[in-house]
Backbone and ligand atoms as CSV (ligand in chain L), in Angstrom:
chain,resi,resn,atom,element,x,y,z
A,1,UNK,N,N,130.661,109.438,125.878
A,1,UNK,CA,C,131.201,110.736,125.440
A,1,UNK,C,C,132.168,110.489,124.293
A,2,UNK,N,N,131.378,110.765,122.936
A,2,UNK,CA,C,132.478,110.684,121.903
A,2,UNK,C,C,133.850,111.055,121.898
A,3,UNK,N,N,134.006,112.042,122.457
A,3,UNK,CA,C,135.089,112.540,122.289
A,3,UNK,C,C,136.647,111.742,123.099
A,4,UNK,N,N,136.299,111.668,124.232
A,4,UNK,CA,C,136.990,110.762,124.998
A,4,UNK,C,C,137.467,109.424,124.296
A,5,UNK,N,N,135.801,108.906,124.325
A,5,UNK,CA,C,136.329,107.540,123.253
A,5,UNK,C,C,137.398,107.540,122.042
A,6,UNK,N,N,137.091,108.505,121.386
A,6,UNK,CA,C,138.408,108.872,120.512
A,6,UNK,C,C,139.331,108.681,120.605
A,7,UNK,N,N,139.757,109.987,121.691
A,7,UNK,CA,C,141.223,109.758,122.068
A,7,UNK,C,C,141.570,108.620,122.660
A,8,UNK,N,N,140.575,107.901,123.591
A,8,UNK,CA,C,141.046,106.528,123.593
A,8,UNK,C,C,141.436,106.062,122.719
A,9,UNK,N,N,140.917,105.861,121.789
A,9,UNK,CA,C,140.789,104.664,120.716
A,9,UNK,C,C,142.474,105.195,120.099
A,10,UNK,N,N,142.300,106.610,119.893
A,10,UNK,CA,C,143.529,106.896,118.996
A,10,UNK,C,C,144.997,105.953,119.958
A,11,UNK,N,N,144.851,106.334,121.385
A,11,UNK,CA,C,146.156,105.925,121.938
A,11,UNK,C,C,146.166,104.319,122.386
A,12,UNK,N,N,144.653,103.661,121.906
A,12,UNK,CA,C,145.208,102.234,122.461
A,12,UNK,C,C,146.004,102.043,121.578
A,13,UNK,N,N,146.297,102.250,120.080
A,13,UNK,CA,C,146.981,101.613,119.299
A,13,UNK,C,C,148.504,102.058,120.016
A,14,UNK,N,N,148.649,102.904,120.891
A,14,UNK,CA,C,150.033,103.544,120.913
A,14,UNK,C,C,150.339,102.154,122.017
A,15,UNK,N,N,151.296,101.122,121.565
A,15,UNK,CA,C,150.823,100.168,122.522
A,15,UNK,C,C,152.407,99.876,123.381
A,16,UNK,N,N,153.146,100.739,123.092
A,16,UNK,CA,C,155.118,100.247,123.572
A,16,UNK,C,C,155.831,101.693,123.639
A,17,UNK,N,N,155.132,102.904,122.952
A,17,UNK,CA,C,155.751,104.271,123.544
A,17,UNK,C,C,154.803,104.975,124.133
A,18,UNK,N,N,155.609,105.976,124.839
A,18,UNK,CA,C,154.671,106.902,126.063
A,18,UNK,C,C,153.589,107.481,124.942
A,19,UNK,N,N,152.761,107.626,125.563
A,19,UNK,CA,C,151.392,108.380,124.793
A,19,UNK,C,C,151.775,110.097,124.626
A,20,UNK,N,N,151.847,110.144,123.410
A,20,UNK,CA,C,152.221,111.344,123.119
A,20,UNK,C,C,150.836,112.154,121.843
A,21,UNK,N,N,149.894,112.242,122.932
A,21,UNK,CA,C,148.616,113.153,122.590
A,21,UNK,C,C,148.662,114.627,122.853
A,22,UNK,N,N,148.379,115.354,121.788
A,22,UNK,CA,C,148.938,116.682,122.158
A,22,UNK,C,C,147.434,117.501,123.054
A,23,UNK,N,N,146.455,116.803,122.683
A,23,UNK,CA,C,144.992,117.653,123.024
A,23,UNK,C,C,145.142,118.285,124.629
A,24,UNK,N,N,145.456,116.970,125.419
A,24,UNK,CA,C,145.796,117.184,126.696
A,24,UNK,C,C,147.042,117.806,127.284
A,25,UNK,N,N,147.585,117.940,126.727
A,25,UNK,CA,C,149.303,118.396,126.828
A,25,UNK,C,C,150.241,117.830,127.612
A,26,UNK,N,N,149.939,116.139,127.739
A,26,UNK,CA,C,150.475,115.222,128.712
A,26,UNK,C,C,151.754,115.320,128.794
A,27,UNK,N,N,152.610,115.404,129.256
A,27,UNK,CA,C,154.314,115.848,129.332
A,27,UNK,C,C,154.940,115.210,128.317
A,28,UNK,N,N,154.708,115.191,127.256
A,28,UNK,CA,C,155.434,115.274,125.648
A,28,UNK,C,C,157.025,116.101,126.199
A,29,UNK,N,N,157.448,115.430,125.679
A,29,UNK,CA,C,158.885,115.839,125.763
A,29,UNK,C,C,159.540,116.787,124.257
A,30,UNK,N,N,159.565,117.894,124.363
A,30,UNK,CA,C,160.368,118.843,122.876
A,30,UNK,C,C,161.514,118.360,122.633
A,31,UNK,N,N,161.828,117.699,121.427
A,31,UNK,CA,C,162.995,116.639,121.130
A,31,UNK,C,C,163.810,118.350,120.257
A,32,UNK,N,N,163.906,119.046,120.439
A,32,UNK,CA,C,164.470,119.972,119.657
A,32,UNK,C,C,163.631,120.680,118.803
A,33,UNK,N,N,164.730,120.994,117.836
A,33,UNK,CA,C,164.118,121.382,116.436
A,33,UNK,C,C,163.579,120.598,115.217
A,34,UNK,N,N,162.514,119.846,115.015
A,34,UNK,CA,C,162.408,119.316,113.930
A,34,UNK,C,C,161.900,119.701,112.394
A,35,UNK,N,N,162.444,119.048,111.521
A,35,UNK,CA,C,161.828,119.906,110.589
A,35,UNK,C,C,160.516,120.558,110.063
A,36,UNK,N,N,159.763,119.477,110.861
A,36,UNK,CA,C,158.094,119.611,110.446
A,36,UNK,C,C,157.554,120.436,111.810
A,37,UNK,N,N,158.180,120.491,113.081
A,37,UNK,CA,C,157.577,121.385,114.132
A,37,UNK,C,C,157.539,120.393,114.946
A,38,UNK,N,N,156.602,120.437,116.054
A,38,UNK,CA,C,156.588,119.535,117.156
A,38,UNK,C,C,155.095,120.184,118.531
A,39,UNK,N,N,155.078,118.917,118.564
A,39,UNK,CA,C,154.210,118.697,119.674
A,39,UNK,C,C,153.578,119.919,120.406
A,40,UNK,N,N,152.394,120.960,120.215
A,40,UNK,CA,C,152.683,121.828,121.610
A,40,UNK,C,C,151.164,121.311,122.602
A,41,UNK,N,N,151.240,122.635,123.155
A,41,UNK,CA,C,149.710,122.409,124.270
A,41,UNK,C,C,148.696,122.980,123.837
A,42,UNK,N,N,147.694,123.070,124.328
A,42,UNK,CA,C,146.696,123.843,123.861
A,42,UNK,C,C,146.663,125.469,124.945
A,43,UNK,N,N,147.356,124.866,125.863
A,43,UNK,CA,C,147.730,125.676,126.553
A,43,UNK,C,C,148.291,127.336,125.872
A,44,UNK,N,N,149.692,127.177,125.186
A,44,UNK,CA,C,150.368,127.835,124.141
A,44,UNK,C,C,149.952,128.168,122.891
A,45,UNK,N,N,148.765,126.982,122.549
A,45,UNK,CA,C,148.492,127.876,121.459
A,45,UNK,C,C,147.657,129.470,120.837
A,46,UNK,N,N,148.255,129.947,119.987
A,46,UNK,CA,C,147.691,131.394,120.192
A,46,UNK,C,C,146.407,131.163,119.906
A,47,UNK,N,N,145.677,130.346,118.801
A,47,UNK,CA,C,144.485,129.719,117.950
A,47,UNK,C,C,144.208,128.603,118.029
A,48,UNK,N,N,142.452,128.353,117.779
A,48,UNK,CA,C,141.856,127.390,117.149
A,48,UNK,C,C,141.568,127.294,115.981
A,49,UNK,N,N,141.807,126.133,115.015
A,49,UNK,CA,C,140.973,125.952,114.111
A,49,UNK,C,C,140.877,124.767,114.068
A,50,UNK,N,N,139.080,125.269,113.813
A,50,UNK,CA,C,138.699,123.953,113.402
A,50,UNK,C,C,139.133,122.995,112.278
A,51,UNK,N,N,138.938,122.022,111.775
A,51,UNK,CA,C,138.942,121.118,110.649
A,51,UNK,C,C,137.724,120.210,110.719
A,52,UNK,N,N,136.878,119.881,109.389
A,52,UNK,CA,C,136.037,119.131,109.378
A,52,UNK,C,C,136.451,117.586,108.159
A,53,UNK,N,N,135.916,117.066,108.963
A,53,UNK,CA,C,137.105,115.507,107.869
A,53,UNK,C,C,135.483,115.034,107.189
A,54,UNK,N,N,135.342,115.217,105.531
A,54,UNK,CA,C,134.374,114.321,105.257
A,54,UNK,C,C,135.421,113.168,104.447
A,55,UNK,N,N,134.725,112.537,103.734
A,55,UNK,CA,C,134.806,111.420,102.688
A,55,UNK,C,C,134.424,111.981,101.264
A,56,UNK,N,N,135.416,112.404,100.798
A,56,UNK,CA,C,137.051,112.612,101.054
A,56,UNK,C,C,137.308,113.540,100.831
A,57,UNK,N,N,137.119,114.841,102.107
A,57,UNK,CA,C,138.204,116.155,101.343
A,57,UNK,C,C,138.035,116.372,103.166
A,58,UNK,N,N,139.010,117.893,102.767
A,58,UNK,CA,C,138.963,118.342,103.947
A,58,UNK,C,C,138.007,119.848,104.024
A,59,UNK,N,N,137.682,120.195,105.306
A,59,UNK,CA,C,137.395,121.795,105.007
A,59,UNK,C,C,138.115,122.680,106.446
A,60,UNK,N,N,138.723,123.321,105.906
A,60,UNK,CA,C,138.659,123.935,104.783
A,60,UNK,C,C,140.007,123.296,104.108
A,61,UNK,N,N,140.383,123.909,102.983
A,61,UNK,CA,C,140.979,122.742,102.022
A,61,UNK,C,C,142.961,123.287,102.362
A,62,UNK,N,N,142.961,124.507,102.407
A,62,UNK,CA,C,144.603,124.678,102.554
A,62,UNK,C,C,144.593,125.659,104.588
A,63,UNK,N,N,145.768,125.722,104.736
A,63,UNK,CA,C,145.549,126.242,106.154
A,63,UNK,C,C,146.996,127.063,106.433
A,64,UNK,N,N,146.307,128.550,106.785
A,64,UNK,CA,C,147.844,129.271,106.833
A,64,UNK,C,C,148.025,129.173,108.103
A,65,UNK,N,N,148.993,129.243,108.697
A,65,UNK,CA,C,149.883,129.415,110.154
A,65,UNK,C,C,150.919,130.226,110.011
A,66,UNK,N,N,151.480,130.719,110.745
A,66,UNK,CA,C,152.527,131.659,111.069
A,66,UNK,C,C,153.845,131.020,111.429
A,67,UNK,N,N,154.945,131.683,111.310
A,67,UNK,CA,C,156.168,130.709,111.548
A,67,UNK,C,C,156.466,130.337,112.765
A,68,UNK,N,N,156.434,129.500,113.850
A,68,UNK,CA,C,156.495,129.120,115.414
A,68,UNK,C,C,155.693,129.147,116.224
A,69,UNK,N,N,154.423,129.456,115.303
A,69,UNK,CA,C,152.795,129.254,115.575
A,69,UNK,C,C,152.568,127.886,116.413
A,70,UNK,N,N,151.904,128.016,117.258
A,70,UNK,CA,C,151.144,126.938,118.217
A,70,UNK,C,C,149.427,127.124,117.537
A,71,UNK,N,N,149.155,126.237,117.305
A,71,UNK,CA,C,147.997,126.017,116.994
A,71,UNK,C,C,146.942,124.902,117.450
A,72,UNK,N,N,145.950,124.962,118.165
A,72,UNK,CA,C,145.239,123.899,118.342
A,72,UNK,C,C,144.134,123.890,117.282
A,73,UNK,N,N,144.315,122.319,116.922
A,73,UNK,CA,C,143.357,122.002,115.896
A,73,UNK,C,C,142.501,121.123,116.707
A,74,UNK,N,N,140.747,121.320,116.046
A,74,UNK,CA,C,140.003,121.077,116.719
A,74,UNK,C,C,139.150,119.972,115.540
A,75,UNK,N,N,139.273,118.770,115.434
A,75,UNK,CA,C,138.899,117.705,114.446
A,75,UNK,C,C,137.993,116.835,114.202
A,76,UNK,N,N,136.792,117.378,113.456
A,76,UNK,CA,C,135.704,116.731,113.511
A,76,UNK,C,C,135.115,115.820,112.425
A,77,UNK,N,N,135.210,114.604,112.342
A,77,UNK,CA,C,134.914,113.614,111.328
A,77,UNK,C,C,132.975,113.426,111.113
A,78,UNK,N,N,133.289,114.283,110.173
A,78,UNK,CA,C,131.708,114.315,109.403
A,78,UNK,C,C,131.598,113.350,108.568
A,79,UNK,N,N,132.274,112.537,107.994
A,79,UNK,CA,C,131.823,111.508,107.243
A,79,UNK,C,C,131.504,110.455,107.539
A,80,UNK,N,N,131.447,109.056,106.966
A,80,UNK,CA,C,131.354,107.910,107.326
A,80,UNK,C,C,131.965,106.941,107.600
A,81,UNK,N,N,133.536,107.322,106.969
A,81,UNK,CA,C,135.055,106.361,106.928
A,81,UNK,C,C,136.259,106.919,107.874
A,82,UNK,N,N,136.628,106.277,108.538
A,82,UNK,CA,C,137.644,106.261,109.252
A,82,UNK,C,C,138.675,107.444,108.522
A,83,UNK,N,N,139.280,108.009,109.291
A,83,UNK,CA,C,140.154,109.397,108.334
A,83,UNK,C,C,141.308,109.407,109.529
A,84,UNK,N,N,142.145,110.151,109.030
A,84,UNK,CA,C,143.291,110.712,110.098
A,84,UNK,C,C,143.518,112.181,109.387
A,85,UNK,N,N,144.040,112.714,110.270
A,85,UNK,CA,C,144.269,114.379,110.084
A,85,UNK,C,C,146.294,113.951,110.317
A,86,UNK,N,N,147.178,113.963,109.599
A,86,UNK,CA,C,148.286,114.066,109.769
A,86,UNK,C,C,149.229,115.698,109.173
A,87,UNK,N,N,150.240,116.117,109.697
A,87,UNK,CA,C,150.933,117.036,109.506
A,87,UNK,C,C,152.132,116.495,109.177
A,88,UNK,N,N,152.450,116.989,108.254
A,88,UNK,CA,C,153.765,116.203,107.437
A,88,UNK,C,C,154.551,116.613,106.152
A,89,UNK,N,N,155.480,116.172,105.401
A,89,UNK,CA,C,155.949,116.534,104.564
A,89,UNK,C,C,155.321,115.342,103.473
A,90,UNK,N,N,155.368,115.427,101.752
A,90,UNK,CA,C,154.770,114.604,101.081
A,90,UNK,C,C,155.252,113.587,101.244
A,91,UNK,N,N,156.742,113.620,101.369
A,91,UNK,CA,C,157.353,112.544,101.352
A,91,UNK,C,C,157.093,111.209,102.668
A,92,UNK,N,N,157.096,111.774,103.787
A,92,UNK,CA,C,156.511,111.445,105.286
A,92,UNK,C,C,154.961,110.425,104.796
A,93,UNK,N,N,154.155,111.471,104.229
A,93,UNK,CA,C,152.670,111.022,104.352
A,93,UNK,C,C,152.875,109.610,102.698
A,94,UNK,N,N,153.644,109.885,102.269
A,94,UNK,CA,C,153.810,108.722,101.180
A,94,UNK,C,C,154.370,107.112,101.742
A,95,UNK,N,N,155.353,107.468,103.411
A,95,UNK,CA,C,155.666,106.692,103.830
A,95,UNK,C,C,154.861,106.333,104.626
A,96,UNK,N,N,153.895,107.062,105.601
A,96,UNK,CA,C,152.846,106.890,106.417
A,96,UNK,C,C,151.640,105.657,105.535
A,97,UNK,N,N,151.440,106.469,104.132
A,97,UNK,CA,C,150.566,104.832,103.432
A,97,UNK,C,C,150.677,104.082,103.553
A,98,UNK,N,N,152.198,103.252,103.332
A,98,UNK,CA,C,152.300,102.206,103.431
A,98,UNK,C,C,152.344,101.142,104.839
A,99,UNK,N,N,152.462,101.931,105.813
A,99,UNK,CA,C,152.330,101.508,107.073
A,99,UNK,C,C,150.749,101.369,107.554
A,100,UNK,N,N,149.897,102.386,107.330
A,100,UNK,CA,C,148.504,102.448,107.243
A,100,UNK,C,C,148.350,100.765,106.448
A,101,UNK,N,N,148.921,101.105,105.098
A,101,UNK,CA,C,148.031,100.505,104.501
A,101,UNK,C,C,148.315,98.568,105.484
A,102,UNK,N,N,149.451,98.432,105.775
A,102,UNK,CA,C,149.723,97.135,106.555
A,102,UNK,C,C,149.363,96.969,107.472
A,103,UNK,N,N,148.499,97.991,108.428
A,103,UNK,CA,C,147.658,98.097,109.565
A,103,UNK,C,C,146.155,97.774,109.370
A,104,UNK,N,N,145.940,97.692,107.628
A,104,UNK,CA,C,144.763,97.686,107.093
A,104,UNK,C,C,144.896,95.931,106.815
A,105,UNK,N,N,146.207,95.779,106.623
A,105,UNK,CA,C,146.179,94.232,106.200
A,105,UNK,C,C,146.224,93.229,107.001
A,106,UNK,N,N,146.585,93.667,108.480
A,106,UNK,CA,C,146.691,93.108,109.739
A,106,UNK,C,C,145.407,93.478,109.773
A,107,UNK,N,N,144.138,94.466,109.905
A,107,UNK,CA,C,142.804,93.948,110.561
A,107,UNK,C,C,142.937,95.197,111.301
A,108,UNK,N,N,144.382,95.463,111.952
A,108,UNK,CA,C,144.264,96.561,112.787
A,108,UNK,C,C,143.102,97.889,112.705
A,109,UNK,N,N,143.403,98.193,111.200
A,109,UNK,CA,C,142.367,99.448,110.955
A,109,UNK,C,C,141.250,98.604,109.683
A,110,UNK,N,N,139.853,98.988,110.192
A,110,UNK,CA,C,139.109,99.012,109.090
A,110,UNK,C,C,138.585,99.815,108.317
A,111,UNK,N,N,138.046,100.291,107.127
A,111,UNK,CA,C,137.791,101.321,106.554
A,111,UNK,C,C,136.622,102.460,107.533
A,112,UNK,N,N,136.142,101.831,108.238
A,112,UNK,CA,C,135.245,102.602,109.227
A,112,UNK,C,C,135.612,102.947,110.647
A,113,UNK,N,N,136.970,102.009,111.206
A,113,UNK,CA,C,137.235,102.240,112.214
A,113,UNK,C,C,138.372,101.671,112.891
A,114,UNK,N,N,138.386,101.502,114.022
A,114,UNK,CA,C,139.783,101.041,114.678
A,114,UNK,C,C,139.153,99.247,115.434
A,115,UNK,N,N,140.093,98.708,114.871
A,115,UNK,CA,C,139.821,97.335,115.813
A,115,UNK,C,C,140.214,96.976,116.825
A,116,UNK,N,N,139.229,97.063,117.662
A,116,UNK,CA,C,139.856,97.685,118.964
A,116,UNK,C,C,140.451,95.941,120.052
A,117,UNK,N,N,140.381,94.700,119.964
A,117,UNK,CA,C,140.777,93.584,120.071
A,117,UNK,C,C,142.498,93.865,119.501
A,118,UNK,N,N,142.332,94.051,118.512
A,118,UNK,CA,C,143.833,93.941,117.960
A,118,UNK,C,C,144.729,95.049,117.883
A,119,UNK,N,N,144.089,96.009,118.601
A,119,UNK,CA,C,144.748,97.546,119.031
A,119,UNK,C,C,145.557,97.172,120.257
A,120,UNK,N,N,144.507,95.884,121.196
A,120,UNK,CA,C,145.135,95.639,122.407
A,120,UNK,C,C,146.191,94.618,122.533
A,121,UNK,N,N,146.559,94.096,121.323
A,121,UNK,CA,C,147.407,92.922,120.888
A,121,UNK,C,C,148.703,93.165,121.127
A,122,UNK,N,N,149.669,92.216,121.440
A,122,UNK,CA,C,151.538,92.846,121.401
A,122,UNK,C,C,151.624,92.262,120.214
A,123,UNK,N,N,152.135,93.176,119.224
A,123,UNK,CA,C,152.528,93.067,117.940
A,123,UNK,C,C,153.382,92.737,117.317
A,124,UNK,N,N,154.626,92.831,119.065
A,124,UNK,CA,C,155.516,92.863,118.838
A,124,UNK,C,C,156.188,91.219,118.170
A,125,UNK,N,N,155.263,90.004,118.566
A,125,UNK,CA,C,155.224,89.045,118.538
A,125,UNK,C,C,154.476,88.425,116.669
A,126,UNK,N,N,154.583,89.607,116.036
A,126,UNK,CA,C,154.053,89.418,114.702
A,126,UNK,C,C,154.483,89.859,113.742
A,127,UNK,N,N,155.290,88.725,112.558
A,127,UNK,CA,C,156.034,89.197,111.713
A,127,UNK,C,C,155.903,90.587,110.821
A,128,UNK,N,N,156.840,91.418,110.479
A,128,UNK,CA,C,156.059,92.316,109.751
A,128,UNK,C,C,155.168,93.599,110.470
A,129,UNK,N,N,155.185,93.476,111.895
A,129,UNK,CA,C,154.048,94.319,112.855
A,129,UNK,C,C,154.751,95.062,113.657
A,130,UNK,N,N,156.397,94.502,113.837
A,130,UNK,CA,C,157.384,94.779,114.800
A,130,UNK,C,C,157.430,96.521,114.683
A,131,UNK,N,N,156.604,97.324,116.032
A,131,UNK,CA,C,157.307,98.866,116.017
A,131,UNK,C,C,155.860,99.250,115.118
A,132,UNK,N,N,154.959,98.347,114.910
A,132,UNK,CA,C,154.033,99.268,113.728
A,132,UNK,C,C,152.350,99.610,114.847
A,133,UNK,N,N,152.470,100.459,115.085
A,133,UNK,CA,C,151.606,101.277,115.911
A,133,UNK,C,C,151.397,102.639,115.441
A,134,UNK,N,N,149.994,103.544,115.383
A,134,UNK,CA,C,149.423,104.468,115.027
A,134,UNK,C,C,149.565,105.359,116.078
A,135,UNK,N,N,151.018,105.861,115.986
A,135,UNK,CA,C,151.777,106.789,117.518
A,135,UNK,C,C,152.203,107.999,117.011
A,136,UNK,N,N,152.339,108.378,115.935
A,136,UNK,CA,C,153.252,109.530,116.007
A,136,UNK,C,C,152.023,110.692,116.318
A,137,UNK,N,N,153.205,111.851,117.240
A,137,UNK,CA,C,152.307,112.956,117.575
A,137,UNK,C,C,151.851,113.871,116.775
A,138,UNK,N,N,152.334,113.555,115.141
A,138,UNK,CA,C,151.375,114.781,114.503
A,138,UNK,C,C,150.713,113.925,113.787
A,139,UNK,N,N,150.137,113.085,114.328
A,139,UNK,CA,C,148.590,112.814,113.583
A,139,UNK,C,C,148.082,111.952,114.595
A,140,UNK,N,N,146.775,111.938,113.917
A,140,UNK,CA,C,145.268,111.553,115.066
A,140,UNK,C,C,144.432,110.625,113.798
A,141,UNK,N,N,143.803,109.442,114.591
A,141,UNK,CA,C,143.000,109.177,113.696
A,141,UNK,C,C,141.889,109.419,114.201
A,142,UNK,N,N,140.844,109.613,113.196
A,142,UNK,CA,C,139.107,110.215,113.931
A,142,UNK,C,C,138.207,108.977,113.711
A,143,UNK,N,N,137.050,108.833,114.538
A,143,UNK,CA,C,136.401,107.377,113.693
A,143,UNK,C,C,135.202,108.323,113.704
A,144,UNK,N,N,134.175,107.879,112.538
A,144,UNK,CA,C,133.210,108.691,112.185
A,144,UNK,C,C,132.205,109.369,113.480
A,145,UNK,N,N,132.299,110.507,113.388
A,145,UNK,CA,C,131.387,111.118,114.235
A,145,UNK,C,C,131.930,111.536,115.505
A,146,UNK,N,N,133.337,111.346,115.580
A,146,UNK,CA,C,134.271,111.720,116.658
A,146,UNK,C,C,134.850,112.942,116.458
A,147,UNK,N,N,134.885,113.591,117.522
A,147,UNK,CA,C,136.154,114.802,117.520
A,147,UNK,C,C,137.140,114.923,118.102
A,148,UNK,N,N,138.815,115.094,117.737
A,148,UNK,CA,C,139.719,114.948,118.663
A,148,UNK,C,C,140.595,116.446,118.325
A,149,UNK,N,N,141.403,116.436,119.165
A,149,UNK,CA,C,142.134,117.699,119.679
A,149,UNK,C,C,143.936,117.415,119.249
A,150,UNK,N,N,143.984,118.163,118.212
A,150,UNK,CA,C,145.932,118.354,118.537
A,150,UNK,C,C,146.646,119.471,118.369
A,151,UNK,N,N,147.149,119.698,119.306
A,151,UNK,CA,C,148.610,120.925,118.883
A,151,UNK,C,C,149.743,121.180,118.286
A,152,UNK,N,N,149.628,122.106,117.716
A,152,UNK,CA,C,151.027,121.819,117.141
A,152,UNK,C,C,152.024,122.844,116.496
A,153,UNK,N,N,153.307,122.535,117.189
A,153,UNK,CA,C,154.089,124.051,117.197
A,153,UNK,C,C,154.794,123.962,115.595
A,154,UNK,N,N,154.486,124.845,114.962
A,154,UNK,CA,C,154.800,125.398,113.740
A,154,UNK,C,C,156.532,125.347,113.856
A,155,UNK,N,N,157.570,124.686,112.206
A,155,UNK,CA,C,158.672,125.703,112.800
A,155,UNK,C,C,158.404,126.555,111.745
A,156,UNK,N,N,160.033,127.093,111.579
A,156,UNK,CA,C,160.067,128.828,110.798
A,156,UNK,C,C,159.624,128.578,109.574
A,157,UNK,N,N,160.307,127.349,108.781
A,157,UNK,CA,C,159.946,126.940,107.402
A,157,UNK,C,C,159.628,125.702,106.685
A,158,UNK,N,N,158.954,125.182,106.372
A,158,UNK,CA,C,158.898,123.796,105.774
A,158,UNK,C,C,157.203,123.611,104.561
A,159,UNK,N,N,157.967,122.845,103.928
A,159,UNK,CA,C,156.843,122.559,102.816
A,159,UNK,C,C,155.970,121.425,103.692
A,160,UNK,N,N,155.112,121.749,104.317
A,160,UNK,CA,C,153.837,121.035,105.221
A,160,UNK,C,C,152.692,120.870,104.612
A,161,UNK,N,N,152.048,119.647,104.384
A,161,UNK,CA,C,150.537,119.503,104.040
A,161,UNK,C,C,150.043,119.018,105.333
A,162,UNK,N,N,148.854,119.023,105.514
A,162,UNK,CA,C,147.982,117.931,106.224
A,162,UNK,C,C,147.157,117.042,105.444
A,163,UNK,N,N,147.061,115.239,105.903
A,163,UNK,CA,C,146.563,114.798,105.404
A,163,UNK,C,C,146.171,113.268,105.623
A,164,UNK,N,N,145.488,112.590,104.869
A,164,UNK,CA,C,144.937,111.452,105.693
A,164,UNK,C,C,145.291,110.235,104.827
A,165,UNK,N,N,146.087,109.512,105.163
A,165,UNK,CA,C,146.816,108.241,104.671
A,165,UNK,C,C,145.880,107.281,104.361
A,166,UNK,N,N,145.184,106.710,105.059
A,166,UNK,CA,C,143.958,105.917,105.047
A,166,UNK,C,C,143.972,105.431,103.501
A,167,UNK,N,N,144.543,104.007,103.155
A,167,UNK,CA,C,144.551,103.860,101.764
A,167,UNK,C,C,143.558,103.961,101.039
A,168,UNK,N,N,144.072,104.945,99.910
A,168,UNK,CA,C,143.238,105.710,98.582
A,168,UNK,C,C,143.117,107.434,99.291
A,169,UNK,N,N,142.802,107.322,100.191
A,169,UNK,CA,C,142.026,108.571,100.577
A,169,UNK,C,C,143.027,109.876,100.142
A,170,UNK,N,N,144.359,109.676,100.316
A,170,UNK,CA,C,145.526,110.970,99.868
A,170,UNK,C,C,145.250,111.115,98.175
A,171,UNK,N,N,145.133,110.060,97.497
A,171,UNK,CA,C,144.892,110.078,95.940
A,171,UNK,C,C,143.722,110.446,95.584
A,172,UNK,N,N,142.356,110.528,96.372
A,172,UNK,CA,C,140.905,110.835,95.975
A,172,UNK,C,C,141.314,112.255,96.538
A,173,UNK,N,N,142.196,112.836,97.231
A,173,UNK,CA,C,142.122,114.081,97.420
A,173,UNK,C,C,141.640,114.534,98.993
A,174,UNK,N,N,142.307,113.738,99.820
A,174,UNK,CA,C,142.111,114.271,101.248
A,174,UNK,C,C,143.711,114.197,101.776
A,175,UNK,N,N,144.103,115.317,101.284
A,175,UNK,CA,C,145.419,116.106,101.051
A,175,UNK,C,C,145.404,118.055,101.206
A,176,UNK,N,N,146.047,118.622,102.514
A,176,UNK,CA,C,145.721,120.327,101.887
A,176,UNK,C,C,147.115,120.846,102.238
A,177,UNK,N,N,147.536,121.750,101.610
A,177,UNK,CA,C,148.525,122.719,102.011
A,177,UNK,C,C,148.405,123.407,103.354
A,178,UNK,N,N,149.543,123.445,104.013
A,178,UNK,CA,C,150.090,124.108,105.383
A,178,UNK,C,C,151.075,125.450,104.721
A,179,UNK,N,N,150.480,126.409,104.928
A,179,UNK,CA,C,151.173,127.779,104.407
A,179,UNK,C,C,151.248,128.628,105.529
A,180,UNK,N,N,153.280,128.427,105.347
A,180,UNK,CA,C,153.786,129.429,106.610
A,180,UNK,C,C,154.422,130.884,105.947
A,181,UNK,N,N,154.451,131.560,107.082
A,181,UNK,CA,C,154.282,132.835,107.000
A,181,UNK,C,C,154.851,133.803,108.231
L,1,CU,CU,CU,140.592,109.741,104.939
């Protein structure tokens, strides 16, 4: 069952904090107010939308939400390359590259998928690796032909894109606007 496998795959990398997957609405803890929103259920959310991830764009390309909107996004990787769907500010997803991209240099991620041997690795024991795990709750990575599930509570205001770090892929244009309202 693709789908399962997914979310596996997404949380073996989560390998030293609690699994914080929003699809299921596993007891994620609401750390407050953050600037970009936070974690919800699918439970709460008022909507679905879908997203379809090719190589390299998204569809649909920008995405409005409402201000304190719960939304479940429903994420389906139509292409052939490994993608992530992240929610973030530019600045966030500029810092997210470079961590991607050292997950790419460790072996961890390959352009098609997750390595799943070195997903199960303690990292903690590897220079340079210390704390570097594919955990945060507003993003998911998809491996081709997978679909995964996340929620996510809108706040009142913030300049939000969604988008997929996966080095090159934000610069070829798998980048969209989050427009609140
Ligand atoms: Cu991508």
């Amino acid at each position: 069952m693709r789908f399962t496998t997914s979310i596996a795959l997404a949380l073996a990398l989560a390998t030293s904090a609690p699994l914080a997957i929003a699809a299921e609405g596993h007891g994620h803890a609401h750390h407050g107010s953050s600037p970009i929103g936070q974690p919800g259920t699918a439970a709460e959310a008022t909507r679905t939308v879908e997203v379809t991830l090719y190589d390299m764009y998204y569809e649909p390309e920008s995405i409005a939400v409402k201000s304190g909107e719960t939304v479940r996004f429903v994420i389906k990787n139509s292409g052939e390359l490994l993608h992530e769907f992240n929610i973030g500010t530019a600045a966030m997803h500029e810092k997210h590259q470079a961590q991607m991209q050292l997950m790419m240099d460790h072996g961890m991620l390959t352009p098609t998928g997750v390595n799943h041997e070195m997903a199960h690795m303690d990292h903690s024991a590897m220079p340079g690796m210390e704390g570097l795990a594919h955990q945060d709750p507003n993003s998911v990575l998809v491996e081709p032909g997978a679909t995964v599930e996340l929620a996510w509570t809108f706040p009142g205001d913030a300049q939000l894109e969604f988008a997929c770090n996966m080095p090159g892929h934000y610069g070829a244009g798998m980048v969209g606007e989050i427009t609140l309202d």
